[in-house]
N, CA, C and O atoms as a DFTB+ gen file, in Angstrom:
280 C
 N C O
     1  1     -17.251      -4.134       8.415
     2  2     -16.389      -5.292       8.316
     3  2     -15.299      -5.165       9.376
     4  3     -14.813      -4.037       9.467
     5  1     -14.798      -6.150      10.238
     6  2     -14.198      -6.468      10.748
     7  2     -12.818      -6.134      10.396
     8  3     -12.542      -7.116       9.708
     9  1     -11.944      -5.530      10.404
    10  2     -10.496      -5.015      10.001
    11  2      -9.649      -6.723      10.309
    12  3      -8.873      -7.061       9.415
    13  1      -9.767      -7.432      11.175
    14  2      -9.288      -9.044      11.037
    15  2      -9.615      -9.565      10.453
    16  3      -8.812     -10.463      10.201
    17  1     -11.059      -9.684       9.565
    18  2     -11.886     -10.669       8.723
    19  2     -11.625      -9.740       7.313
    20  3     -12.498      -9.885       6.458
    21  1     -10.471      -8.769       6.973
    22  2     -10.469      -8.462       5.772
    23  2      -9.586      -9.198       4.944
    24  3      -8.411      -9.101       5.297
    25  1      -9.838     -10.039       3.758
    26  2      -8.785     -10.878       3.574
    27  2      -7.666     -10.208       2.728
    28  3      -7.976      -9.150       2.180
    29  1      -6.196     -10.762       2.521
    30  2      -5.420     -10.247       1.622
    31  2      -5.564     -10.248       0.327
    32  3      -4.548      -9.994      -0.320
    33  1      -6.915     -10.543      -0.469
    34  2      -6.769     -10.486      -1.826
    35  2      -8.152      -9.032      -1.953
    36  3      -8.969      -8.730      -2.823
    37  1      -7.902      -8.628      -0.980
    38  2      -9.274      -7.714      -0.828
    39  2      -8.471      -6.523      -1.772
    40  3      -7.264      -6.296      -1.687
    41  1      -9.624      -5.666      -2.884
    42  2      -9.286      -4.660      -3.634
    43  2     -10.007      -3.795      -3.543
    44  3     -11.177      -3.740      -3.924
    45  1      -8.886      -2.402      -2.612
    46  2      -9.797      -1.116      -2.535
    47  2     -10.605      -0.715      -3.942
    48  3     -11.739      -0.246      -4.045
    49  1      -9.929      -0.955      -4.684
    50  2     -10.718       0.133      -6.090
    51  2     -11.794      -0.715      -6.643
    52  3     -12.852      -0.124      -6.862
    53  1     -11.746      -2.000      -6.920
    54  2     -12.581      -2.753      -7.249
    55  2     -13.958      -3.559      -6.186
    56  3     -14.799      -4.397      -6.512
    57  1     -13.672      -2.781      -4.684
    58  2     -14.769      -2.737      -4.305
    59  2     -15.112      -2.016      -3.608
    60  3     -15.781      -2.069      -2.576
    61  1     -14.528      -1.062      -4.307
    62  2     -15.532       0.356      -4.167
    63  2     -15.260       1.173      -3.225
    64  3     -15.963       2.183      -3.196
    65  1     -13.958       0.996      -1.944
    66  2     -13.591       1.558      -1.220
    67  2     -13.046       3.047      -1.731
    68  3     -13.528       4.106      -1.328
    69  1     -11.852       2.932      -2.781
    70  2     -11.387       4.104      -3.132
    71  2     -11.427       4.182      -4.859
    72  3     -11.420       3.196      -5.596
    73  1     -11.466       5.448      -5.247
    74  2     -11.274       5.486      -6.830
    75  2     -10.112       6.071      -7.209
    76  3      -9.313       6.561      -6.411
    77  1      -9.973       6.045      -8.416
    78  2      -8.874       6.527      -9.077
    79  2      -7.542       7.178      -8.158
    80  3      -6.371       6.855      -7.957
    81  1      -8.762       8.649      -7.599
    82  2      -7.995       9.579      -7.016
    83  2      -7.841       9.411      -5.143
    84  3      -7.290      10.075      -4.264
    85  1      -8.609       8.227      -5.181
    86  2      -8.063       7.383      -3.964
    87  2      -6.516       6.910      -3.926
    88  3      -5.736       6.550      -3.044
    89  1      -6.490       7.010      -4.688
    90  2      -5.245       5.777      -5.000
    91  2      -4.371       6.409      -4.653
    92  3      -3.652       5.893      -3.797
    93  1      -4.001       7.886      -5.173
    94  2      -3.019       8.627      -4.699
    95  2      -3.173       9.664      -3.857
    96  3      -2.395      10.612      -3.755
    97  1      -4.632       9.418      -2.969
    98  2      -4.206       9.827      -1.851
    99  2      -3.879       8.854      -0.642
   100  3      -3.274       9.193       0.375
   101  1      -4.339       7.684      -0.896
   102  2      -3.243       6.445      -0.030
   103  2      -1.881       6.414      -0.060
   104  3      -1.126       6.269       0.901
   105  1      -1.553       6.584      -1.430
   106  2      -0.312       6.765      -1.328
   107  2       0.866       7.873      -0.618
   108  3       1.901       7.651       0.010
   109  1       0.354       8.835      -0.932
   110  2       0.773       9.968       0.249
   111  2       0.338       9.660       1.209
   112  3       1.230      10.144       1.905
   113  1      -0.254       9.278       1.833
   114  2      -1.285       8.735       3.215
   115  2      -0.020       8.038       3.418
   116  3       0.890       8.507       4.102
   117  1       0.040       6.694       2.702
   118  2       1.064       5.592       2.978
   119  2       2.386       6.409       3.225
   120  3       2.530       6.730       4.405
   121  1       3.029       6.671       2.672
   122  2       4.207       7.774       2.462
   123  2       4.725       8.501       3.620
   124  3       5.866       8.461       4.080
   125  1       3.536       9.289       4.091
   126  2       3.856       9.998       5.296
   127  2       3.648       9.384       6.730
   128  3       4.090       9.843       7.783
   129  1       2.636       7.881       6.501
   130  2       2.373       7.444       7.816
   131  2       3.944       6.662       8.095
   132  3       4.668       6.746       9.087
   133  1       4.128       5.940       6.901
   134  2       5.323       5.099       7.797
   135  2       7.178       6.043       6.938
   136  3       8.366       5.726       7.004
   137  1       6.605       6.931       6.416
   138  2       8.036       7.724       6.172
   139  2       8.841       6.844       5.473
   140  3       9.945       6.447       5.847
   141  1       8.103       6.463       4.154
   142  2       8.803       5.822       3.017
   143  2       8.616       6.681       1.880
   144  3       7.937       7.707       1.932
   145  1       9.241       6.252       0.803
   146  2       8.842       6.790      -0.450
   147  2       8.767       5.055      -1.334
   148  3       9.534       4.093      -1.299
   149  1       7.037       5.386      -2.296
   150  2       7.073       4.631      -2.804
   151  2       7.544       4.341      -3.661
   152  3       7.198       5.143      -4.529
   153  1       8.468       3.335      -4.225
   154  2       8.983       3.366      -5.677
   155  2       8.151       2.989      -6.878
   156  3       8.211       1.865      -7.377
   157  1       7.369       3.959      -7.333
   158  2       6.147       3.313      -8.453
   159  2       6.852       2.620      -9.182
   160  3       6.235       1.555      -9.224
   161  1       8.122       2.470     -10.049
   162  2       8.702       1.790     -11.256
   163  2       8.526       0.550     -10.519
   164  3       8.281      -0.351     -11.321
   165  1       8.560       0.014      -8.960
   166  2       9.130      -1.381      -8.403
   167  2       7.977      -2.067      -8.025
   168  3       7.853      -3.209      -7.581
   169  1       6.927      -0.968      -8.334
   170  2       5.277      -1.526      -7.658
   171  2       4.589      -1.890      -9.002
   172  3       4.247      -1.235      -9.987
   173  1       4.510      -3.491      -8.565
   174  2       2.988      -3.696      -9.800
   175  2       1.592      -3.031      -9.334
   176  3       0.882      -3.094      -8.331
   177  1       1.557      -2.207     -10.856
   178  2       0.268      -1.372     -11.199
   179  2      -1.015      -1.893     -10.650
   180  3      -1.690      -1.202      -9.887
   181  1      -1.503      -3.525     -11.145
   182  2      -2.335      -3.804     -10.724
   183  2      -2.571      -4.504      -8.996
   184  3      -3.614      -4.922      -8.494
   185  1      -1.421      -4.437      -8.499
   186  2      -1.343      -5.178      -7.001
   187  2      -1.615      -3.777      -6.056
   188  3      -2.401      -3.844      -5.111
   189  1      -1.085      -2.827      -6.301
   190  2      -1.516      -1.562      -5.657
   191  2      -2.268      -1.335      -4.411
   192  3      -1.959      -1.031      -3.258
   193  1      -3.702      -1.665      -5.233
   194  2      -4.934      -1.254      -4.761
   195  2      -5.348      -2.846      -3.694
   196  3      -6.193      -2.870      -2.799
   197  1      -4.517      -3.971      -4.119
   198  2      -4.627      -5.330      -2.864
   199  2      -4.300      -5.322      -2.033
   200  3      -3.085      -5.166      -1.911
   201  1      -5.129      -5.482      -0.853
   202  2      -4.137      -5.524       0.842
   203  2      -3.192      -6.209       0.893
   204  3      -2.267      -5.880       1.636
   205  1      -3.117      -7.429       0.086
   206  2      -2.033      -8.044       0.738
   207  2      -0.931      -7.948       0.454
   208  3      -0.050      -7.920       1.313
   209  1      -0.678      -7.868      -0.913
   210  2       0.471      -7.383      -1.796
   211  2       1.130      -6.085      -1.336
   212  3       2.325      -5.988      -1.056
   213  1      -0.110      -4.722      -1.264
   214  2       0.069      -3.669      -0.955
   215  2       0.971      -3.344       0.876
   216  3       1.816      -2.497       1.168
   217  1       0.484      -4.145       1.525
   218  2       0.619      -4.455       2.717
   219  2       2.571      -5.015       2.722
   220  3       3.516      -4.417       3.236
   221  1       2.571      -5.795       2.262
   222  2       3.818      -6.932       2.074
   223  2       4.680      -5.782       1.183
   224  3       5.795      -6.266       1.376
   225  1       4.868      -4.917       0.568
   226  2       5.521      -3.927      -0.303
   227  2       5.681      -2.621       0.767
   228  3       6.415      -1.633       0.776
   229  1       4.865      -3.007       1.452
   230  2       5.255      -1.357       2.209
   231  2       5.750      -1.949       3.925
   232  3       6.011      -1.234       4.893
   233  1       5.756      -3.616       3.845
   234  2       6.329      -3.436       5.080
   235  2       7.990      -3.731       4.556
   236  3       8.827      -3.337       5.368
   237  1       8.399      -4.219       3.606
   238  2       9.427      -4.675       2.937
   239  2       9.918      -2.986       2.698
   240  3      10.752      -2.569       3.501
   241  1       9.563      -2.300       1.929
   242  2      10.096      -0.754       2.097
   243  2      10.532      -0.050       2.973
   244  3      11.479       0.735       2.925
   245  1       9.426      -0.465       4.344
   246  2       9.837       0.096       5.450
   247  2      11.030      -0.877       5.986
   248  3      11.836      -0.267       6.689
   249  1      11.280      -2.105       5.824
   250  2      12.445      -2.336       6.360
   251  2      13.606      -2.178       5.985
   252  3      14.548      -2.544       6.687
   253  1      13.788      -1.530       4.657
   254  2      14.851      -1.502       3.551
   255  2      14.988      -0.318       3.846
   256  3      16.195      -0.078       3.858
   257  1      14.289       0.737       4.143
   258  2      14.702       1.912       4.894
   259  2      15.036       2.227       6.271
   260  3      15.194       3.430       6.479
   261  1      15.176       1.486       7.221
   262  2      15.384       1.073       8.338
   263  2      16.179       0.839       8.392
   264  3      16.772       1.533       9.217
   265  1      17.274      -0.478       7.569
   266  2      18.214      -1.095       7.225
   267  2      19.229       0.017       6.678
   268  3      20.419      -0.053       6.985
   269  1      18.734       1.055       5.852
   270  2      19.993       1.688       5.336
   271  2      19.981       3.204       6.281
   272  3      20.393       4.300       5.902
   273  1      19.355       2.839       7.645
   274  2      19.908       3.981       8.730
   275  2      18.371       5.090       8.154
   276  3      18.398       6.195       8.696
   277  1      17.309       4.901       7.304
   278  2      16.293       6.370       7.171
   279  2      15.638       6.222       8.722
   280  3      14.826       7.052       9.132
């Protein structure tokens, strides 16, 4: 698949890209690539694993850490 033709409602876990223990290794993945920390209490559970949501939460993190000088 085309990385442009992936749409934003696309779900790693529900199609089959990553499981369970995918999940948290994206997240450290995520974590260390753009040098955020995720706030699980601020992340919906089930949006997680959606590009687009997932995508839109971690560029919003990264700018809120940017913003306060990290």
């Amino acid at each position: 698949m085309d990385p442009n033709e992936v749409p934003d409602n696309f779900d790693f876990l529900l199609d089959g890209v990553i499981d369970s223990f995918g999940i948290l290794e994206m997240v450290s993945s995520i974590e260390d690539e753009f040098r955020i920390q995720l706030d699980m209490a601020t992340l919906d559970a089930e949006q997680i694993t959606i590009l687009g949501p997932l995508s839109l939460y971690v560029a919003e993190s990264a700018k809120a850490d940017l913003s306060a000088g990290g």
